[in-house]
C-alpha positions in Angstrom: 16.0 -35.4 21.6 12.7 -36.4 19.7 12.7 -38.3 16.5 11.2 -35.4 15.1 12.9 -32.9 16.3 16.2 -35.0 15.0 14.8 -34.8 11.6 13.9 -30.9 11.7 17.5 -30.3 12.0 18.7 -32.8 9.2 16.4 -31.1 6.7 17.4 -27.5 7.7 14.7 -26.3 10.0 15.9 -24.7 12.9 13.9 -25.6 16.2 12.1 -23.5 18.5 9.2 -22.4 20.7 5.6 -21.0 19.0 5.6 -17.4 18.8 3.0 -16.5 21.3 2.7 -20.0 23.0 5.5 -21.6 24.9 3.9 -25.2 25.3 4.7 -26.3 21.8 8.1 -26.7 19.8 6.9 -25.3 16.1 9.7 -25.8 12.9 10.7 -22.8 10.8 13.0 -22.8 7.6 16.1 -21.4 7.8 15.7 -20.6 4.3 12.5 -19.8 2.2 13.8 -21.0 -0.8 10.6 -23.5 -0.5 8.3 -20.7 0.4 9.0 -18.3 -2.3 7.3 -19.4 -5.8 8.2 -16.9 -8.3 5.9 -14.2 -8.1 3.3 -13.0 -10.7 4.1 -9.6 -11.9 0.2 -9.6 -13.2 -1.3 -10.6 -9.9 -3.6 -8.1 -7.8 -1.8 -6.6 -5.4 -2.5 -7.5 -1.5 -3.5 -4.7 0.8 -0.5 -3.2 2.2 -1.8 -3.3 5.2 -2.1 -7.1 5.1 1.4 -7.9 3.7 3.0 -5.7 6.3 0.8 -7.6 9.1 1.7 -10.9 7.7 5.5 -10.3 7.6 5.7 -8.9 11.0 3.5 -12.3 12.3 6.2 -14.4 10.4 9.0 -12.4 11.8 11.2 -13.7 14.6 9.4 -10.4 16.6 8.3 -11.2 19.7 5.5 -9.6 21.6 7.4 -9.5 24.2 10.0 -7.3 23.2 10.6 -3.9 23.7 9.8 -2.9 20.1 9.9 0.3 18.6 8.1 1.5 15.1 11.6 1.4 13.2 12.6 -2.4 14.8 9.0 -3.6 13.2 9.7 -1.5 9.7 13.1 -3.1 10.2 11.4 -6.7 11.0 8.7 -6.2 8.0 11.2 -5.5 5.5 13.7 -7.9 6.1 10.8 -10.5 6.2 9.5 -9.2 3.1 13.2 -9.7 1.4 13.2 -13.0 2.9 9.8 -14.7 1.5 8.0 -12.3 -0.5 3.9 -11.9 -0.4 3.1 -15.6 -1.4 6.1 -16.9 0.9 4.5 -14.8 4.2 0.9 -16.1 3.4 2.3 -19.5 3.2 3.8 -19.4 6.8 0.5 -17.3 7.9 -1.6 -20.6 6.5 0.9 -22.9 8.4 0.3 -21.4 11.5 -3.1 -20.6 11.4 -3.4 -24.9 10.5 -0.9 -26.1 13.0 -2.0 -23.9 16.0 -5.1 -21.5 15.3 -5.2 -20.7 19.2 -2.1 -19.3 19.6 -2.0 -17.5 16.0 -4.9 -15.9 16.4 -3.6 -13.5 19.7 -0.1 -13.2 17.7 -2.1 -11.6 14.0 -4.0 -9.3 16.1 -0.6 -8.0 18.1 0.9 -8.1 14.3 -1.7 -6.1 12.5 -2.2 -3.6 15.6 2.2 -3.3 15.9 2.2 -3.0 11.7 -0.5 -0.5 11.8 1.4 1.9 14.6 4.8 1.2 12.8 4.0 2.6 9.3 1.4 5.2 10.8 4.6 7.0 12.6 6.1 6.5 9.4 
């Protein structure tokens, strides 16, 4: 096992393949304790649309599921419950740093999915 995977798993993070991309291992918290500041009540609201895309791309949905509109409601909730708005951007900006080529393909799945989801809603 790497060094750096070795350390993933002392610290918490669980190990496993990008979403979208299975050349590269990628780290995600088991918790979001670190991702979730507290939240300002007096903060401008995100677009729904957006928070919904962005919890389904940080969601441990795959593409290549068989997914139907209530497993991503399902998914986007229990994301949303998980990290909150600023915790989902957070992970959104992490991927988009570590591997912009493979998050691109996954936010445009994510915000087309989200979009069908709550439409049939």
């Amino acid at each position: 096992m790497r060094p750096l995977a070795e350390a993933g798993r002392r610290n918490g993070m669980a190990t496993g393949t990008q979403r979208g991309c299975s050349r590269t291992p990628v780290f995600w918290m088991q918790t979001a304790a670190s991702y979730r500041p507290q939240e300002n009540p007096m903060s401008t609201a995100l677009d729904l649309d957006d928070v919904r895309t962005e919890a389904l791309f940080v969601s441990d949905v795959q593409r290549s599921q068989h997914l139907t509109a209530d497993l991503i409601r399902a998914a986007v909730s229990a994301t949303m419950d998980r990290l909150g708005e600023t915790g989902c951007a957070a992970l959104v900006a992490q991927e988009f740093g570590e591997h912009p080529d493979c998050a691109l393909g996954r936010m445009r799945w994510a915000r087309r999915a989200a979009r069908q989801a709550f439409i049939t809603s």
